[in-house]
C-alpha positions as CSV (number, residue, x, y, z in Angstrom):
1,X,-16.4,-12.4,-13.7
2,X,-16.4,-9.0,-12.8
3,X,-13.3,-7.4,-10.8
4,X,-14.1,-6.2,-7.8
5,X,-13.5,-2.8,-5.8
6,X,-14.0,-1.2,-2.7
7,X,-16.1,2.2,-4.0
8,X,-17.3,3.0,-7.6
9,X,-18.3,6.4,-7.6
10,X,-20.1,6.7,-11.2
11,X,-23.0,8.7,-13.3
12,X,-21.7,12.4,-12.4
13,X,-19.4,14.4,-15.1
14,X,-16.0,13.5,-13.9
15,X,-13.4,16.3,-14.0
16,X,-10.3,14.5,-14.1
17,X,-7.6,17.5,-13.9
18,X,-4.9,15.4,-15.5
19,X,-2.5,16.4,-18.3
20,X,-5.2,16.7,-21.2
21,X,-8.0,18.6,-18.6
22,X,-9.7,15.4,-19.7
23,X,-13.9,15.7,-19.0
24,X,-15.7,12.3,-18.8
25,X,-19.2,12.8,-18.8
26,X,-21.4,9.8,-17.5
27,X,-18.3,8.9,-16.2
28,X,-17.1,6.9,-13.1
29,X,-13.8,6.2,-10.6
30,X,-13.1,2.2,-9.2
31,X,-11.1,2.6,-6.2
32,X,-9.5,-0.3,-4.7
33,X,-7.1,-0.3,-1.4
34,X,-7.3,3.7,-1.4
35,X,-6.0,3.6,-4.5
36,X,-7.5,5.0,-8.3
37,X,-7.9,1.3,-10.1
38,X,-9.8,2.7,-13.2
39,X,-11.6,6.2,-14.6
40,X,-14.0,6.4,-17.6
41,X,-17.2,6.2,-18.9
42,X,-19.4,4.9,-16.5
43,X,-21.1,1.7,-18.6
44,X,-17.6,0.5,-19.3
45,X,-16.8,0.4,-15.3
46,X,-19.5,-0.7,-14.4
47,X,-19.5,-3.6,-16.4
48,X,-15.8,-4.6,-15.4
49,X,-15.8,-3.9,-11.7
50,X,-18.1,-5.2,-8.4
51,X,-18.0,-2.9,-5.7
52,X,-18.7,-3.6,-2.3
53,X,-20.1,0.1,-1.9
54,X,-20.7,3.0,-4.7
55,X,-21.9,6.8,-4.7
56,X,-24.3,7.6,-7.4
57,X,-23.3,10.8,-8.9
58,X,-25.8,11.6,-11.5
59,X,-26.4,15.2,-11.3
60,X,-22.9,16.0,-9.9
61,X,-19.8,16.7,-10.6
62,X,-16.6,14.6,-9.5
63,X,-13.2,16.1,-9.1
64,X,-9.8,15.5,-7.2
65,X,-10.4,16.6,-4.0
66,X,-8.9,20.4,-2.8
67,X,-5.0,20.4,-1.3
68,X,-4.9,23.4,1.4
69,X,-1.0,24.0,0.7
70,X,-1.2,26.6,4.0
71,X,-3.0,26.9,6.8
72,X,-3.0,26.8,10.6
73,X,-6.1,24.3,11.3
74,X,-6.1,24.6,15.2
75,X,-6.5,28.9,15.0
76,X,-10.2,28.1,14.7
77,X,-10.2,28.4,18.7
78,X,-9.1,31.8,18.0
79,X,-11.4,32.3,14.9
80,X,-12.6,36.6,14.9
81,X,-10.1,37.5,17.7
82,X,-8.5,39.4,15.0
83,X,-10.0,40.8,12.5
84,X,-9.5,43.8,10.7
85,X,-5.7,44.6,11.8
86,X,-2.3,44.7,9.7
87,X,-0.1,41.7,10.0
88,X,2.2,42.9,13.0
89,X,-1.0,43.5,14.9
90,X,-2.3,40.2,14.0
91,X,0.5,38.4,15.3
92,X,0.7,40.8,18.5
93,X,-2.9,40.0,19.3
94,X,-2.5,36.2,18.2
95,X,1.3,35.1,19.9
96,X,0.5,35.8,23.2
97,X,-3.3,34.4,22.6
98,X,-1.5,31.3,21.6
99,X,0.6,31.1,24.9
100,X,-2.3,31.0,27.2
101,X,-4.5,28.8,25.4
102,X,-2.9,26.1,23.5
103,X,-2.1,22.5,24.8
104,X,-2.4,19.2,23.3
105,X,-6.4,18.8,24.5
106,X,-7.6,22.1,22.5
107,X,-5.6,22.0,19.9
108,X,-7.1,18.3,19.3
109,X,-10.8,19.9,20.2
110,X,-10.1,22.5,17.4
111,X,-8.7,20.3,14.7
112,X,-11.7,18.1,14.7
113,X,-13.4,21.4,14.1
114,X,-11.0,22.3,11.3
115,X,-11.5,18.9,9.6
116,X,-15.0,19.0,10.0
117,X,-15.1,22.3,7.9
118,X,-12.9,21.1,5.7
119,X,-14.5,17.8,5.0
120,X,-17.8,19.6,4.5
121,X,-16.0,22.1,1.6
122,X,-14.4,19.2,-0.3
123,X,-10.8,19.6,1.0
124,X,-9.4,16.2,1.4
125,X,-5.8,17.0,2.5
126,X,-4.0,20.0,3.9
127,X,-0.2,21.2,5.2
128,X,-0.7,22.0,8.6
129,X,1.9,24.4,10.4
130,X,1.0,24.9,13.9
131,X,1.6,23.8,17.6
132,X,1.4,20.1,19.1
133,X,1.5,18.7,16.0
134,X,0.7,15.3,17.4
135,X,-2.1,16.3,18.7
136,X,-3.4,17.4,15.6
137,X,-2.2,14.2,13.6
138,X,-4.3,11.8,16.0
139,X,-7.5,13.9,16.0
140,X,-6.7,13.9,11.8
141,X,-5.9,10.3,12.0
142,X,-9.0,9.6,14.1
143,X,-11.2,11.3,11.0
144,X,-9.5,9.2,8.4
145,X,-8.4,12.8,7.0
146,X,-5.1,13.1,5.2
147,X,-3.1,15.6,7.1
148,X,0.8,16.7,6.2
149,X,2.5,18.3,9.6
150,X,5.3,17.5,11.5
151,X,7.7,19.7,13.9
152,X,7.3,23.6,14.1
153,X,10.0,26.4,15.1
154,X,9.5,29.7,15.8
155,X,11.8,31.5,18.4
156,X,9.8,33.1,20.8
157,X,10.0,34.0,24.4
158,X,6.9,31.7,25.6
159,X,6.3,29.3,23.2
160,X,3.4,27.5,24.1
161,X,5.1,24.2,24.0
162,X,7.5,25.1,26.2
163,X,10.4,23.8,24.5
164,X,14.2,26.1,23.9
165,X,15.9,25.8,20.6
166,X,18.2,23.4,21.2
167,X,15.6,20.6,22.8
168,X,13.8,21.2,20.2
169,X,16.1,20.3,17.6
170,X,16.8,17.1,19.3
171,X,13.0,16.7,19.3
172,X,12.1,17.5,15.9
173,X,15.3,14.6,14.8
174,X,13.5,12.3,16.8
175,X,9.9,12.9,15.3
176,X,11.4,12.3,12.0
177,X,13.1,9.7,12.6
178,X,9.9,7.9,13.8
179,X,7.9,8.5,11.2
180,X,7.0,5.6,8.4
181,X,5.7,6.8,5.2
182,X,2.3,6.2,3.9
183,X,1.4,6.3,0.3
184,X,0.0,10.2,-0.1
185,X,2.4,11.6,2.4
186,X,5.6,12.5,3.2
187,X,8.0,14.2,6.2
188,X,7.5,17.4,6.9
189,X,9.3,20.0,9.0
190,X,8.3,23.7,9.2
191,X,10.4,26.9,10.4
192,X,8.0,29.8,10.9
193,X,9.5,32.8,9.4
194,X,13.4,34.6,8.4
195,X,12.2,37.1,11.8
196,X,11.1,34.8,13.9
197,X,14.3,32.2,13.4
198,X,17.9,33.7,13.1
199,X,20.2,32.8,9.9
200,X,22.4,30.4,11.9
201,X,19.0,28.6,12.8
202,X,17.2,28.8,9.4
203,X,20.5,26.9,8.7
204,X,20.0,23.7,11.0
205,X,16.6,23.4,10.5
206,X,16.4,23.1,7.0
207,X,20.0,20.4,7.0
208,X,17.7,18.4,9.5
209,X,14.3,18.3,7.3
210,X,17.2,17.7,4.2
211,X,18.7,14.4,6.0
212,X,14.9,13.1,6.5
213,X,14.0,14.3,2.6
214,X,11.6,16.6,4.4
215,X,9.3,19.5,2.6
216,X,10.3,22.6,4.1
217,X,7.7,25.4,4.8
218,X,8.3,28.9,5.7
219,X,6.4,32.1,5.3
220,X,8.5,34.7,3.2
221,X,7.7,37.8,2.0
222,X,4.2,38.1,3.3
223,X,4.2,42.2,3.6
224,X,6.4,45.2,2.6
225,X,6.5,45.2,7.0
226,X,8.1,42.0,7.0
227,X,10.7,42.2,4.4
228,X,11.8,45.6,6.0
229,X,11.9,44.0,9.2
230,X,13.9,41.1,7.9
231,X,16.4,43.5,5.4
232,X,16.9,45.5,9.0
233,X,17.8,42.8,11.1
234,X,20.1,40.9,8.6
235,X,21.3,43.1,5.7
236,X,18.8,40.9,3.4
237,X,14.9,40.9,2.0
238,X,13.4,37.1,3.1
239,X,13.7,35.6,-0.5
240,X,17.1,36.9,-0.6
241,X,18.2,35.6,2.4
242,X,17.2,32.2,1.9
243,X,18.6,32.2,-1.6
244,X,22.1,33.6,-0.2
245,X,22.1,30.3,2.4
246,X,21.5,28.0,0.0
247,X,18.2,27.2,1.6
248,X,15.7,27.4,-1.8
249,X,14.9,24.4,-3.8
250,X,12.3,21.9,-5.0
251,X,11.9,20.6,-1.0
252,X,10.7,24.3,-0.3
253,X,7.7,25.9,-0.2
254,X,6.8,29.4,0.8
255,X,4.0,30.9,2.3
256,X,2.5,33.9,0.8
257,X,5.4,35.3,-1.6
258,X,3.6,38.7,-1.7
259,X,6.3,41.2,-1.7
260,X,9.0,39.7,-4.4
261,X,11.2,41.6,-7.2
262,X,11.9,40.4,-10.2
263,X,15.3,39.1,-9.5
264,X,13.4,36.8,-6.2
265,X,11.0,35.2,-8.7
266,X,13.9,34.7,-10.8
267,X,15.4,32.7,-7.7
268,X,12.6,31.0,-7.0
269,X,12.2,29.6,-10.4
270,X,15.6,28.5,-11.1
271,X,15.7,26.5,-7.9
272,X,12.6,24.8,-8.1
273,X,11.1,26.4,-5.0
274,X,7.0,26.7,-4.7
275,X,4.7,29.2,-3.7
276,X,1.5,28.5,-1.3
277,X,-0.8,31.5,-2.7
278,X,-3.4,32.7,0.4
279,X,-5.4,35.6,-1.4
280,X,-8.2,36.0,1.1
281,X,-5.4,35.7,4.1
282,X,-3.5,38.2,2.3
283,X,-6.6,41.1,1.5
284,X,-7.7,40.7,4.6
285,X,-4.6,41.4,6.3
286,X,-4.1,44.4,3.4
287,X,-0.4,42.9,3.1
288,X,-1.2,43.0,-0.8
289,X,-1.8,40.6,-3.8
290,X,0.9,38.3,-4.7
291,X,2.8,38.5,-8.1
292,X,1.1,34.8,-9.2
293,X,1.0,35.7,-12.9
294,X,4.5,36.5,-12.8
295,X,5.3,33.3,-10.6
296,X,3.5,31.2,-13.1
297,X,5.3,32.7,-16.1
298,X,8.6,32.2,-14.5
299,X,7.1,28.6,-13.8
300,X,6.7,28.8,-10.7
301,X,4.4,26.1,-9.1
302,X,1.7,27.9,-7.1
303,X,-0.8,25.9,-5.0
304,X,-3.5,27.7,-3.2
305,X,-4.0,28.0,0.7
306,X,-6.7,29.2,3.3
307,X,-4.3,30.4,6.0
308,X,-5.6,30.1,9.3
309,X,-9.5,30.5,10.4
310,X,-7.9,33.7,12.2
311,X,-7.0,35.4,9.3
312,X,-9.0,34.3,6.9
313,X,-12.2,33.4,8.9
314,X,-12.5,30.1,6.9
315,X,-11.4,27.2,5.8
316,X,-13.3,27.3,2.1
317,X,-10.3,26.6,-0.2
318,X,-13.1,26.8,-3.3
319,X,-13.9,30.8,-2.1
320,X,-9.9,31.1,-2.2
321,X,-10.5,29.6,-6.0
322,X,-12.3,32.1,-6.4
323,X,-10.3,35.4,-5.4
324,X,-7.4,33.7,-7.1
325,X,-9.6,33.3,-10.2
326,X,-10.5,37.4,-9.6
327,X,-8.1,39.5,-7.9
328,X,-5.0,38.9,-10.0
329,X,-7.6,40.5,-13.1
330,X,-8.3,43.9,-11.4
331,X,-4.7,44.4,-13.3
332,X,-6.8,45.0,-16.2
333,X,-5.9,41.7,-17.7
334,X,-9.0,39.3,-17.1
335,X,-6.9,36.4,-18.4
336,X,-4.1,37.0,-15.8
337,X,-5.3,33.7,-14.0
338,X,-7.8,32.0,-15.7
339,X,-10.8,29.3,-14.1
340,X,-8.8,25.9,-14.9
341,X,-5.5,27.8,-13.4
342,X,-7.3,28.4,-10.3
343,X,-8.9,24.5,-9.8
344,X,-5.8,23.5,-11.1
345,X,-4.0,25.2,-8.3
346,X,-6.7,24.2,-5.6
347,X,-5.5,20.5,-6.6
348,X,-2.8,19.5,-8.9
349,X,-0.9,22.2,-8.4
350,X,-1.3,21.9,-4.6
351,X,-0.1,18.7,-4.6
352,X,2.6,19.4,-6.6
353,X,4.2,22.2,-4.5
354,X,4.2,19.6,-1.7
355,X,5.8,17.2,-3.7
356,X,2.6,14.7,-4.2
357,X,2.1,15.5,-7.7
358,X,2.3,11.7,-8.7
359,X,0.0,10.4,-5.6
360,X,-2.8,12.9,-5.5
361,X,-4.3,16.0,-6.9
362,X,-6.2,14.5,-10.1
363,X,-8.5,11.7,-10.6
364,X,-5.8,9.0,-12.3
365,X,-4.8,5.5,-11.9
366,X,-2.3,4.6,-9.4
367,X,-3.1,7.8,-7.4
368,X,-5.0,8.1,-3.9
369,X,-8.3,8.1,-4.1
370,X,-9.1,11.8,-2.7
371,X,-12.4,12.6,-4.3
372,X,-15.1,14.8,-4.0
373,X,-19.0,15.1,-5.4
374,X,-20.5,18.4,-5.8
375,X,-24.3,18.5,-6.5
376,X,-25.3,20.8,-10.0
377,X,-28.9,20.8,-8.9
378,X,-28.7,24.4,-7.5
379,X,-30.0,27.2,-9.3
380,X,-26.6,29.3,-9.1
381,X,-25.0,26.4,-10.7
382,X,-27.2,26.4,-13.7
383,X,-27.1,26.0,-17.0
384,X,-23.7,24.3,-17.0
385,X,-21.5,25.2,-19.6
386,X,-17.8,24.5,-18.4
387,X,-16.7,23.2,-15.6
388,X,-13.7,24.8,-14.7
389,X,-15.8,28.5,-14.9
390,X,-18.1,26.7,-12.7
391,X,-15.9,26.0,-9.8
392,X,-13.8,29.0,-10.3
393,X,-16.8,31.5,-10.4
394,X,-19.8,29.9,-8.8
395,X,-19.5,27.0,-7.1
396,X,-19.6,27.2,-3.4
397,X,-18.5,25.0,-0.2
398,X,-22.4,24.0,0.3
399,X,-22.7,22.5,-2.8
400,X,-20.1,19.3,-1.6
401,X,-22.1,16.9,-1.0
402,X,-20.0,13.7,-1.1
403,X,-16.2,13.7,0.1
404,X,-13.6,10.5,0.0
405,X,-9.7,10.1,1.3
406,X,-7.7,7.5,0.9
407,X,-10.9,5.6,-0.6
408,X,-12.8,6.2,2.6
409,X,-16.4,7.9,2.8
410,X,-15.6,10.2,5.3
411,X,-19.1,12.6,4.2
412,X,-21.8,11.0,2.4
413,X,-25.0,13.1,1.2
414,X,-24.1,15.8,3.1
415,X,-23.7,14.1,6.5
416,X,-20.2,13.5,8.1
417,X,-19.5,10.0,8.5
418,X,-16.3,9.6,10.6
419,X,-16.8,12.5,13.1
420,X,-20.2,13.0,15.8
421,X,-20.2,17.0,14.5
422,X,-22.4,18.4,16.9
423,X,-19.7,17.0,20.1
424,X,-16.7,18.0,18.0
425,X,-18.3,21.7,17.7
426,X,-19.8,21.8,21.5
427,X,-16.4,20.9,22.8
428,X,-15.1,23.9,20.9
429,X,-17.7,26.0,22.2
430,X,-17.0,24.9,26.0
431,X,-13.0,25.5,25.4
432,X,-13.6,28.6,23.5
């Protein structure tokens, strides 16, 4: 008798991403419980498994679904309300935006919208560091989409929250110390920045997401403006400062790292922190490309994010492949970050700069069973000669046609299955 399974997705070329960049073509995934049971040759699975529902992926191409290691998913209420500024007038334009507009109800309304987008461009799973992060959560939770949030400080006059310092400490303890976790997450605690948060609070906040075995995420080091700010204000560049409080290591992950020396990358390395890479975030904002090849040398893990959909415009982690894959060349070196470097980041690498590496990221047993289909049938997608040059050079969002969390169909062909699109996108239109 054959075993059975939940999903069987089988008859695409399955690009696994493990260890050995193993390819099966014909090739198929069992998934049981949310969980990877089996991968291989299609036949062979087929044979030895029943499932109670399958995707046919003949034609296509099945990979770990995209980790989007930074991004603010309820900014697309804000999305073009500012473009085409430096950093500092970004976040002069976008703070006190933020103030006025945000509450649990649009925040919600714009994180279905965020999902949606996501969903549709194969990302199955993103760290999320914004306001009312409940909010956020149940409209995530709602979508069967695998979101990785928790409690957010950033000192300023009017947060839009409402909350001082102090009660939000006590908050943020007791959010953590609610929280049970599910296989493919973990706790998560975010401080915004080294100039938005003093040293003495940098301090608490990362002791509190320690005693919960929290990931840490902070931006550092996202423009030459920043870092002066920062070195003005406390004698220190953002790297530096963390380093000199003890604050880097493998529960840490940075946002951006653009403007580093040598000696920071050194730090970073030796304490195991990792590096969220936002290219399109960062070119947009002219705040510079970040020193990746040098980061990965030093070995450095570097996963790749979107940002928000303010400063970046979208949410397309496979067009942020792609400027990864690019930009880090126009040193003269075209090898400087190759194709599988790129997917690699956009996946196992993402996962393992938030500390998933062994529960998602590649298409393996044991792991969840994040997944995505792309259709080859396109003419920019043809002939077909590698995959990893594929998705890193011309594969697009558009060409996602299937995409699966935690075992879950959540689009099929094209069509979301968890989420009524066109309400999700009038009710951002009404708020917005």
């Amino acid at each position: 008798m054959s075993d059975p399974v939940d999903l069987l997705v089988h008859g695409g070329t399955v690009l696994t991403v493990d260890d050995a960049s193993t390819v099966v073509p014909d090739g198929a995934v069992a998934v049981r419980d949310g969980a990877i049971v089996a991968v291989g040759p299609a036949a062979e699975l087929r044979a030895r498994h029943s499932p109670a529902d399958e995707i046919d992926a003949h034609g296509c191409l099945v990979l770990p679904g995209l980790v989007n290691t930074h991004t603010h998913l309820a900014m697309t209420l804000l999305r073009g309300t500012a473009d085409d500024v430096t950093l500092q007038e970004f976040l002069g334009r976008v703070v006190p935006a933020e103030a006025r507009l945000l509450n649990p109800r649009n925040v919600a309304a714009a994180v279905r919208v965020a999902v949606a987008e996501s969903v549709r461009a194969g990302v199955t799973s993103a760290l999320d560091m914004y306001w009312f992060h409940e909010a956020a959560e149940e409209a995530a939770r709602e979508a069967g989409w695998r979101l990785h949030t928790g409690p957010t400080f950033m000192d300023v006059p009017e947060p839009p929250d409402a909350r001082e310092y102090a009660a939000r400490l006590d908050w943020a303890r007791r959010d953590l110390a609610a929280r049970t976790r599910s296989p493919g997450t973990r706790p998560v605690l975010f401080a915004h920045s080294a100039y938005t948060l003093a040293p003495d609070q940098l301090v608490g906040i990362f002791a509190l997401g320690r005693e919960f075995g929290a990931l840490i995420h902070i931006h550092a080091a996202e423009n030459a403006a920043e870092v002066a700010t920062v070195e003005a204000r406390h004698g220190k560049r953002p790297v530096e400062l963390l380093d000199s409080l003890g604050l880097l290591g493998p529960d840490v992950l940075l946002a951006h790292a653009v403007d580093l020396t040598g000696g920071e990358i050194v730090a970073l390395a030796r304490t195991g922190t990792s590096v969220a890479h936002c290219p399109v975030s960062n070119l947009k904002l002219g705040c510079g490309i970040a020193p990746v090849p040098r980061l990965l040398s030093a070995g450095v893990t570097v996963g790749l994010g979107t940002d928000g959909a303010v400063s970046s415009n979208t949410l397309d982690l496979l067009g942020a492949v792609r400027q990864a894959a690019l930009v880090h060349k126009a040193g003269g070196d075209p090898t400087a970050v190759g194709a599988e470097q790129a997917v690699r980041m956009a996946t196992v690498e993402g996962a393992r700069a938030l500390g998933l590496g062994a529960e998602l990221g590649s298409l393996e047993p044991g792991k969840r069973a994040d997944l995505i289909v792309l259709d080859l049938g396109r003419p920019h997608l043809t002939p077909r000669h590698d995959p990893w040059s594929m998705l890193a050079y011309a594969a697009q969002a558009s060409d996602v046609r299937d995409t699966v969390v935690d075992g879950r169909v959540l689009m099929r062909d094209r069509t979301l299955t968890t989420l009524d699109e066109s309400a999700v996108l009038a009710d951002l239109e009404a708020l917005a």
